[in-house]
N, C-alpha and C positions, 0 to 999 in steps of 0.2 A: 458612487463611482460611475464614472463614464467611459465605454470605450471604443476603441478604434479598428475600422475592419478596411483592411486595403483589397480591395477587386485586383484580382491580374495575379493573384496570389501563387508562389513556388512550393509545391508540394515537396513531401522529403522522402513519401514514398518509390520505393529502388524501380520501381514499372511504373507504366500509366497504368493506372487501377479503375479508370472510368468506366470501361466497361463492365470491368465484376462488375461495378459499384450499383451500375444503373440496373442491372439484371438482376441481382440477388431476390430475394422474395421471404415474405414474412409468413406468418404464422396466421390461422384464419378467424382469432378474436378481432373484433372492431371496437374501440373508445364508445361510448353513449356520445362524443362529438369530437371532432376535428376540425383544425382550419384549410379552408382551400387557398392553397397560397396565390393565384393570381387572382384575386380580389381580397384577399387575407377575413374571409367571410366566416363566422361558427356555420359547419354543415353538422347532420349526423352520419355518424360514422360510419355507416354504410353504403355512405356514396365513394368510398373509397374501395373500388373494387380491386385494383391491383395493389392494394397494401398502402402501407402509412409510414412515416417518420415521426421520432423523438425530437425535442429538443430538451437538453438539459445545459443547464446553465447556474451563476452563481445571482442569489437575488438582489446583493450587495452591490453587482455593476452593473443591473440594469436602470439605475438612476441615483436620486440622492436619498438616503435614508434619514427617515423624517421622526420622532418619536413624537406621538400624539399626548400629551401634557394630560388627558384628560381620561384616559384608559390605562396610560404606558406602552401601548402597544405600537410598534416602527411600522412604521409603511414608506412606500417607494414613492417617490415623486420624478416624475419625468419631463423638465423644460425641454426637449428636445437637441439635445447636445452630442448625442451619440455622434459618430464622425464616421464616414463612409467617405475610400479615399477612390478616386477616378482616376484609372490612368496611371498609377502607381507604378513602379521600376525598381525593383528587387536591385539592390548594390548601388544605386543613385539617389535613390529620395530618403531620408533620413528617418530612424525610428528611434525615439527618445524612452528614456525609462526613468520615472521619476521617484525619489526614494526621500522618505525622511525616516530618517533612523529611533530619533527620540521617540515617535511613537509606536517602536513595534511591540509586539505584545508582553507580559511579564513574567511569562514563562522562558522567554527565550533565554537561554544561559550568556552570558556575556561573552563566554570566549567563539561562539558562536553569532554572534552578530556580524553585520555587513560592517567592512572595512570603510566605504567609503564617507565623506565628509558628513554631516548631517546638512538636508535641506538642499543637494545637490541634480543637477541638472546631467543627466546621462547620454549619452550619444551609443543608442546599441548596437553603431554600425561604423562608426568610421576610429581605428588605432590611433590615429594620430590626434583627434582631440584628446578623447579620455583612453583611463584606464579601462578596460572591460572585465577588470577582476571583479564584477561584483557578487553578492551571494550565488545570480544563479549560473553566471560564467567560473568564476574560481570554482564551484565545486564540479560545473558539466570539466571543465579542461580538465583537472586532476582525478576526475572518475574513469575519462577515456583515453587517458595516457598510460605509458606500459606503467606495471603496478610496478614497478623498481624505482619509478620515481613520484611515487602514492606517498602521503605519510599515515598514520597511524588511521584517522578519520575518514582516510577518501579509500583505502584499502576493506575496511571494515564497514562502512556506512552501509551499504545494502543487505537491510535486513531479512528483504523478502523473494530471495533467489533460492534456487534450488539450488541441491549439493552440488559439491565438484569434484571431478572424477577423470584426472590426466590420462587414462588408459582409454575414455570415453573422448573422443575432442568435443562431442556432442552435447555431452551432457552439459547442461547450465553451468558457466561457471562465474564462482562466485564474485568476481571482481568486476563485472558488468555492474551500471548501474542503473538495475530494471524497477522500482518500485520505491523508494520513498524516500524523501530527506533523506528519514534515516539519523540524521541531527536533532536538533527541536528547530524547525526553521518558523516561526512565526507569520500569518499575513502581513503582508508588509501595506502601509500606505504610501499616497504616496502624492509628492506634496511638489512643489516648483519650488527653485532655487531662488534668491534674495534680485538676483541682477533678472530674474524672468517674472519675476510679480508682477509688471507693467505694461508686459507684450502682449499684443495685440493679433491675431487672426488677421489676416489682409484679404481670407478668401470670402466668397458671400455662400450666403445658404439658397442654395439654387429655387430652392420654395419659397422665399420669402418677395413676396410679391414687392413693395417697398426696396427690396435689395439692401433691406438695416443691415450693415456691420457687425459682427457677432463679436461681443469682448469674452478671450477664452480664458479660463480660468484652469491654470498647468494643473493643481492639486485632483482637480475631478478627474483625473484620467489615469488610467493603468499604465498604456502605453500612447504615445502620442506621435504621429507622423508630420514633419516638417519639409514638403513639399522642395526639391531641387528643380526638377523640370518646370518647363512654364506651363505642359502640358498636364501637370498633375494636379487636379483640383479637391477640394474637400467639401464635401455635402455636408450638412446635420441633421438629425434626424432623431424620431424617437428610437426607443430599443425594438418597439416592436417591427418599425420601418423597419430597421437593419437586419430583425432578421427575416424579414420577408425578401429583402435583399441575396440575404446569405442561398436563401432555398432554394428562389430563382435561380441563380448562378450554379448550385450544386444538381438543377432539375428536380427539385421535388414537387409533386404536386399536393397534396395534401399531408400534414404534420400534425402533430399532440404537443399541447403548447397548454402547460398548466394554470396558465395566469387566464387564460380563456376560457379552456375546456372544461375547469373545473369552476362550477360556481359558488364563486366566495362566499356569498350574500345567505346560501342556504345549506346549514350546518349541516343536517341530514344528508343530504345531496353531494357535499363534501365530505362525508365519512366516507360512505359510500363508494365514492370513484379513488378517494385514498386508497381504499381496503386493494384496489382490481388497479395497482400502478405496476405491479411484477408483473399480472400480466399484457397492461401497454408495453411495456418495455419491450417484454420478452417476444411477443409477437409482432414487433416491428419491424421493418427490412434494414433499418440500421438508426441510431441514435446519433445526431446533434452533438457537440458538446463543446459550446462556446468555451472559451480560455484566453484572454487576451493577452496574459501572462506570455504566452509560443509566441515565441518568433524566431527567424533565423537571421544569422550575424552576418558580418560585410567581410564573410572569406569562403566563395566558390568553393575553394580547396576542402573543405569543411566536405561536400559532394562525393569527393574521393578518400578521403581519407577513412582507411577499415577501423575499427572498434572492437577490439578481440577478436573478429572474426563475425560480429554478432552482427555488425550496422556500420554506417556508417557515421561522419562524426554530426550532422545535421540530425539525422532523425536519432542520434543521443540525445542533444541539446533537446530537442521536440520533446523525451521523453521527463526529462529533468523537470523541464520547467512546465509542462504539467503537475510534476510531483510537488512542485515547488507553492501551486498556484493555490486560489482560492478553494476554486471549484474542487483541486483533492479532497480539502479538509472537510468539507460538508454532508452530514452523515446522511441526507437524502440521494444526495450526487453517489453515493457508494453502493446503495441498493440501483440506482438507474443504472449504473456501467457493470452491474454485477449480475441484473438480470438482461440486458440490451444482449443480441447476438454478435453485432458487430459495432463500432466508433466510428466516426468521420468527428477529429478533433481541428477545429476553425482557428488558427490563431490570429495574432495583427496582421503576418502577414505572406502566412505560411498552414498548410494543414497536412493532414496525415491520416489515412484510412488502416484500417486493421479489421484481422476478424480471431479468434480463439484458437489453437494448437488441440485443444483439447477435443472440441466437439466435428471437428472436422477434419477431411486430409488432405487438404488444399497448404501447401508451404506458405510460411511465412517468417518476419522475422522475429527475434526472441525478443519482448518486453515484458512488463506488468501486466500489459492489456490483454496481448497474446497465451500467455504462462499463465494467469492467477486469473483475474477477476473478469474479461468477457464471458457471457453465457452460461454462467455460474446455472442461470435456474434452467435450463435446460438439459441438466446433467441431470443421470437418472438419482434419487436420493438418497443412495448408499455409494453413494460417488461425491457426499457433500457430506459439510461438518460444519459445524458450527464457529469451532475455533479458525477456520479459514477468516470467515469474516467478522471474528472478534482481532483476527491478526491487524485490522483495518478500524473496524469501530469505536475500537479503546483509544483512537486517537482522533476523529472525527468530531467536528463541533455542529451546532445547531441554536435558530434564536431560539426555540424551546426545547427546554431537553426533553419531553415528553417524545418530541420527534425522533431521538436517538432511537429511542426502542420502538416507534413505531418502524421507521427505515426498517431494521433489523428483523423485525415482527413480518413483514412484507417477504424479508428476502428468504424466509423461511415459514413460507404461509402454509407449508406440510406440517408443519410441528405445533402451532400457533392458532388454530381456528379457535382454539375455547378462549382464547385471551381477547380482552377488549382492552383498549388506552383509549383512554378518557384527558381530555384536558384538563378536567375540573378534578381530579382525581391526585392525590398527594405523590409529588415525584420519587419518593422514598418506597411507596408501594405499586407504585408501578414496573422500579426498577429490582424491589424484592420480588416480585411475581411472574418476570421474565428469567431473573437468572433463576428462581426454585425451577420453575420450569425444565430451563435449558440442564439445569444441572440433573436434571432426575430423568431427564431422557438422552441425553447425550455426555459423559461424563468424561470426553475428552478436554469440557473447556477446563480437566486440571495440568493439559500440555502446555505447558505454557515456563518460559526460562528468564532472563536474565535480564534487563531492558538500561544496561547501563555498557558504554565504553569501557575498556580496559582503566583509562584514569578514574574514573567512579561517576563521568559525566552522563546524565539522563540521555538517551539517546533520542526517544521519544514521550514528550507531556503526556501524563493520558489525559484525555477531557471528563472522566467521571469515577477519578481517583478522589474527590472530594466528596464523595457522597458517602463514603465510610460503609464501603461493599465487602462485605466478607473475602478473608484473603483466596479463597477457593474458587473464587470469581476469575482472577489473573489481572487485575483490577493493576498492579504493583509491578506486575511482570509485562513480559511481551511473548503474545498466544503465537504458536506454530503457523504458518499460513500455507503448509502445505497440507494437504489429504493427512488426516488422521484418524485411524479404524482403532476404536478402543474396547479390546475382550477383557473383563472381569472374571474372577477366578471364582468357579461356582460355589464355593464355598463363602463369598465373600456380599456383606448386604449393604446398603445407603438408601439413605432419606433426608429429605432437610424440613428440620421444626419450623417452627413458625417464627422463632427467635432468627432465621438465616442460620444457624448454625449447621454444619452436614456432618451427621451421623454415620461413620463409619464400620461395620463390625465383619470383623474376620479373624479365624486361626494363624494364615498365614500370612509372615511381617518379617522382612527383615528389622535387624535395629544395628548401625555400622557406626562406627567411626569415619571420617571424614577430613579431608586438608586441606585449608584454601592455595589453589595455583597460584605459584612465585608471582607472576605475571598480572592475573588476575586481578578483579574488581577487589577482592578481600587480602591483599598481600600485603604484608608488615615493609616490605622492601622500601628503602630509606631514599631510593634514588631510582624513583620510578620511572622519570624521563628516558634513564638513559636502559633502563628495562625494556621501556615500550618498544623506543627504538631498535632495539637486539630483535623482542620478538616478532615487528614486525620482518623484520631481515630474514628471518629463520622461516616465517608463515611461507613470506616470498618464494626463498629457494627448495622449501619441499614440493608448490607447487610448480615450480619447473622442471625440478627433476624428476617429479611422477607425470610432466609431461610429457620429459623423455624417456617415457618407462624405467625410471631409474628408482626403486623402490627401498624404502628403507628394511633391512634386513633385523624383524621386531624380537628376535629371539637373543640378539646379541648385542642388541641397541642398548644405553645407560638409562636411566630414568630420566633423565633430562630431554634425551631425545624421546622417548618411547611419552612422555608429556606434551610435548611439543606436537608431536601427530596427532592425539588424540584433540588438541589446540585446535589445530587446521581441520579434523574431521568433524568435530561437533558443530562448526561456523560452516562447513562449505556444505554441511547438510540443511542446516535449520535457519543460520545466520543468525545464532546464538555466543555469546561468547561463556568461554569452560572459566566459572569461579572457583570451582574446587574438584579433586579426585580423591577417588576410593582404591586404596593398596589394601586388598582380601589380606590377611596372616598367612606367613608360610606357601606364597603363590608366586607366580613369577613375573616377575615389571611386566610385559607383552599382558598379562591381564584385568591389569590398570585399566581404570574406564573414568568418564569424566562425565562433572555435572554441572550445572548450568543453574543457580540460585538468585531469589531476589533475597535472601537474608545470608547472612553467616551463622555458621554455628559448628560445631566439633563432634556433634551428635543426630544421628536424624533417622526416620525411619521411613522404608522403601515398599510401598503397597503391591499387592498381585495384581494390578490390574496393567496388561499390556498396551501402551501408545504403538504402534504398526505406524510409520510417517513412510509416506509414499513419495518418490523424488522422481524425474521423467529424465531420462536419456532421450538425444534429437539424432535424428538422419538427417544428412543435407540433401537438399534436392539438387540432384544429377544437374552438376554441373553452374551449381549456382554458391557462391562463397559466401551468402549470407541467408537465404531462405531456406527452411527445415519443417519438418515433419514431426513427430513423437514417436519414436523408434518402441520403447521399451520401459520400463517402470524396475526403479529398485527398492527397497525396503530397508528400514530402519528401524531397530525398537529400542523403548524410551519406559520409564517407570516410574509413578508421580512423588515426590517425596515431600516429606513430613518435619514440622520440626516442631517442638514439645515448647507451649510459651512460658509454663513453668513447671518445674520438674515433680511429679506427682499430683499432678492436676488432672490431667488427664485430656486437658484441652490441649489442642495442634490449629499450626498455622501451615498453610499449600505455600510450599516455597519456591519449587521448580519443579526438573525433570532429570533422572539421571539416565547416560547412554549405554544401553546393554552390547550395541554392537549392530552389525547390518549383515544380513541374506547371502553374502559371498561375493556382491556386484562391486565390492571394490579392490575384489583381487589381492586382498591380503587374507591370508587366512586367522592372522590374529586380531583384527577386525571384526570377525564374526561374532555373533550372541553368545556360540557354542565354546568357543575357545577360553570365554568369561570363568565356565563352569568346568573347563577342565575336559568337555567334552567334544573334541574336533571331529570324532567320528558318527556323531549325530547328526543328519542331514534331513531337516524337517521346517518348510513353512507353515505350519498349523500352529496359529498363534493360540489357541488351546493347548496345544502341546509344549509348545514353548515356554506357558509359564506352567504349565505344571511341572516339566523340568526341572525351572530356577527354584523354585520354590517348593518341591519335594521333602527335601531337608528340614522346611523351615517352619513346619506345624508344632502347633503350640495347643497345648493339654486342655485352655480355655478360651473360647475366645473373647477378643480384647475389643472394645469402643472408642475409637479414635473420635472425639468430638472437634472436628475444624473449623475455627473461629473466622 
């Protein structure tokens, strides 16, 4: 693929941010080399004295992908096609998006496919040619309209928001769409229409000494610019000119640019600068990240118009259609934006800077980039988990999958020094020796819920659900992606054999009965359309009446309501949805708690070991309707469960997580952990104490070996 970079570019950022931009300052590692951009020369990296830039990029569009007949191995070929636009004019010169349907990927579920024609010729700017419904306008419009006119899909689709919290304005809420499809959205290609297979380019390649005619080829391009002004001309170029382009124009002097710095040719020498990419990234003044995907549409008003409060409706679209784009899916690209401090994201014909919420108390707006995944490695390392970025990986593709778990291997290079990935090495055991790993030092990756819409639609593929990973992995599921702090009940031991299998052994165990939600992935209900629809109506109106502080009263509430809450609470915390609830004997509805399963079943059993998920409440900054700070942290606990695959076996499958309740920050007090247990008068954060608590009652004369398959 080939793509297109318009100069003259309209930011979506709410300020000029050029100045942070150019001042910020990195970290005091240097690369073994970098490029200097005004001769685009390899130097080493220590002639960059005032710091360095990333680029990170998808390898798919920096040319054509070639597969070598004689190894199998792709490689890139670059005739110099890239297109760099001069002169360009935001709402005049036209930006096309070309789509061919039939070949999108075969994961995508059909009811989720792009509406429009197959093999069609797009106009991403002007209403009156086309429609602009397509995959990534229908779902940006419906994501950032009031959620009363959402349906089921654009309400629910963001999986990776923090909780929400009406008494909080602050707190994240969940109806933004900060982070992912969220759908199964497929790469799309993308291909010219039937009446455009014959058009021809009129502009010349400003280098081409001759002045030859370039014949363009619609299919090689992402996005494509068609010139209105007489004043706006088209260059071509290779990938690397453009972004030597890109740098200039953003002032960069010298970058890390992997196709150079690292040298291919010497296998050693490329493990090697692999191993130390967390910390290029990490100590950079800010990262790169081509996306030709972003661009912004042919309505200014887009500028003004608010987005819950969050954004505006431009730098939504910006955020979407990152989510949407190549570059998301790439499980290299997830460790680069995960350790990188700050983004500068380049689109066709629009960009957008950002820097973390987390690491800093400089205001900014709420996205994916900001909330989750910048500067992840710079967070100290009981401020990280693992499952954060399995929330991301399990979905994440790559041309070798060995790279999945290197990426990941990287992004957690505290955990990981004994482990080596080998290419020549069986991917079966490479991906056994990363989860034994993960699993035996971080045991939260069993947080993990639900990974299907209320109709039973996959929400998200995973990309390494075929490799027949233990279900203990979340391999089936979809991981927490918020902070997750998991205390084990000291009585309680695990191991994993050699077999993958994890060895569980403890006294204390619940073993409950269980129901699947009317609503729910697992409900018998004959007429589920018009179910969905009810409960989305219902999700709606509780949270606007808790944003009028109008609170449901849990003591008096039916079951139906008193379900329905727990509905909204377990999605606006995790963005999970509730398959099933636990009604204790002889207790009262208000202590109903819900869970969140990739399997059904009637029976299951609930381990001592407490999930802590940390969710972040914002302050606005004084005086600013959209830029914010990190006010406050509230708590939720979660408990991993169990289901038996055949009854006196002794073997168990990791199906979910069930919700014990939260810390008191959401102002109901039959919300809370304690209330579960019958005890309101118990006021203790010591998630030691906490489960010894729940689970006081529940020792058992011998203890039992949960073997989880």
């Amino acid at each position: 693929m080939y793509i297109t970079y318009c100069r003259n570019q309209k930011t979506v950022d709410l300020e000029d941010k050029t100045t942070y931009r150019l001042n910020v300052t990195g970290g005091e590692y240097r690369p073994t080399w970098l490029i200097r951009v005004s001769d685009w020369k390899r130097v080493p990296g220590t002639e960059a004295v005032n710091g360095y830039h990333t680029i990170s990029y998808c390898w798919e569009q920096s040319g054509e992908v070639v597969k070598n007949e004689t190894d199998g191995e792709y490689h890139i070929v670059d005739d110099g096609k890239h297109c760099i636009v001069e002169g360009y004019k935001v709402y005049e010169d036209k930006i096309f998006e070309l789509v061919d349907r039939s070949d999108t990927d075969d994961d995508q579920d059909d009811n989720e496919k792009s509406e429009k024609p197959e093999n069609s010729l797009y106009d991403k700017e002007d209403d009156n040619e086309v429609n602009q419904k397509d995959d990534h306008q229908n779902a940006c419009e419906n994501e950032f309209r009031d959620v009363s006119d959402a349906d089921e899909e654009d309400v629910y689709e963001n999986d990776y928001e923090d909780g929400y919290d009406a008494n909080k304005d602050d707190k994240e809420s969940n109806s933004e769409n900060d982070c992912q499809d969220n759908a199964d959205v497929s790469e799309v290609d993308y291909q010219k229409s039937d009446e455009e297979k014959d058009k021809k380019d009129t502009s010349k390649d400003a280098s081409d000494a001759d002045k030859e005619e370039k014949t363009i080829d619609y299919k090689q391009y992402v996005l494509w610019c068609e010139p209105v002004l007489e004043t706006t001309t088209l260059r071509y170029v290779t990938y690397d000119k453009l972004l030597q382009q890109v740098c200039k124009d953003f002032q960069v002097e010298y970058v890390w640019y992997d196709k150079i710095c690292i040298d291919q040719s010497d296998p050693k020498a490329k493990s090697r600068e692999i191993k130390q990419m967390h910390k290029i990234y990490r100590d950079a003044r800010y990262m790169i990240a081509m996306i030709p995907e972003v661009c912004i549409y042919n309505n200014p008003e887009e500028f003004e118009q608010t987005v819950h409060g969050s954004c505006h409706k431009a730098h939504g679209r910006v955020i979407l259609d990152t989510e949407l784009s190549c570059w998301f899916k790439r499980s290299w690209t997830l460790e680069e934006v995960m350790m990188t401090r700050r983004i500068l994201i380049v689109g066709t014909n629009t960009n957008m800077f950002q820097h973390s919420l987390n690491t800093t108390g400089i205001p900014t707006t709420k996205d994916v980039f900001s909330r989750i995944l910048l500067d992840f490695g710079a967070r100290e390392e009981n401020d990280v988990n693992v499952n954060q970025a399995l929330a991301f990986a399990h979905f994440r593709t790559s041309t070798k999958p060995h790279d999945m778990i290197y990426a990941l291997k990287n992004t957690f290079s505290h955990m990981f020094d004994d482990i080596e990935v080998s290419y020549s090495t069986d991917i079966k055991t490479v991906f056994n020796d990363f989860y034994r790993h993960v699993a035996t030092d971080d045991i939260s990756i069993l947080c993990f819920g639900s990974n299907n819409y209320l109709c039973g639609a996959t929400v998200k593929k995973s990309s390494i659900d075929s490799y027949n990973l233990p279900s203990w992995t979340g391999v089936s599921g979809m991981h927490v992606h918020l902070h997750t702090s998991a205390t084990i009940h000291p009585q309680l031991s695990h191991y994993i054999d050699n077999t993958m299998w994890m060895h569980i052994i403890t006294k204390y165990y619940w073993k409950i009965g269980i129901t699947p939600y009317d609503s729910g992935r697992y409900s018998l209900s004959k007429n589920m359309t018009e179910e969905w629809g009810s409960t989305i109506e219902k999700y709606d109106n509780i949270n606007y009446a808790r944003a009028d502080g109008n609170w449901t009263d849990m003591a008096t509430a039916d079951k139906d309501t008193v379900l329905m809450e727990w509905f909204v609470n377990i999605h606006s915390v995790i963005c999970r949805y509730m398959t099933h609830y636990h009604q204790p004997k002889g207790c009262l509805l208000s202590q109903i708690r819900p869970l969140t399963l990739t399997e059904d079943c009637k029976e299951c059993i609930i381990l001592p070991i407490l999930f802590e998920v940390r969710s972040r409440f914002y302050k606005r900054a004084d005086g600013d309707i959209y830029n914010c700070t990190v006010e406050s942290y509230g708590k939720d606990y979660f408990l991993p469960v169990l289901r038996e695959c055949t009854k006196g076996t002794g073997r168990y499958r990791a199906i979910g997580i069930y919700h014990i309740g939260d810390d008191g920050t959401s102002n109901q007090p039959t919300f809370q952990w304690n209330h579960y247990i019958g005890r309101d008068d118990i006021d203790t954060d010591d998630p030691k104490e906490i489960l010894n608590i729940l689970f006081e009652k529940d020792g058992h004369n011998v203890p039992k070996e949960f073997i989880i398959e």
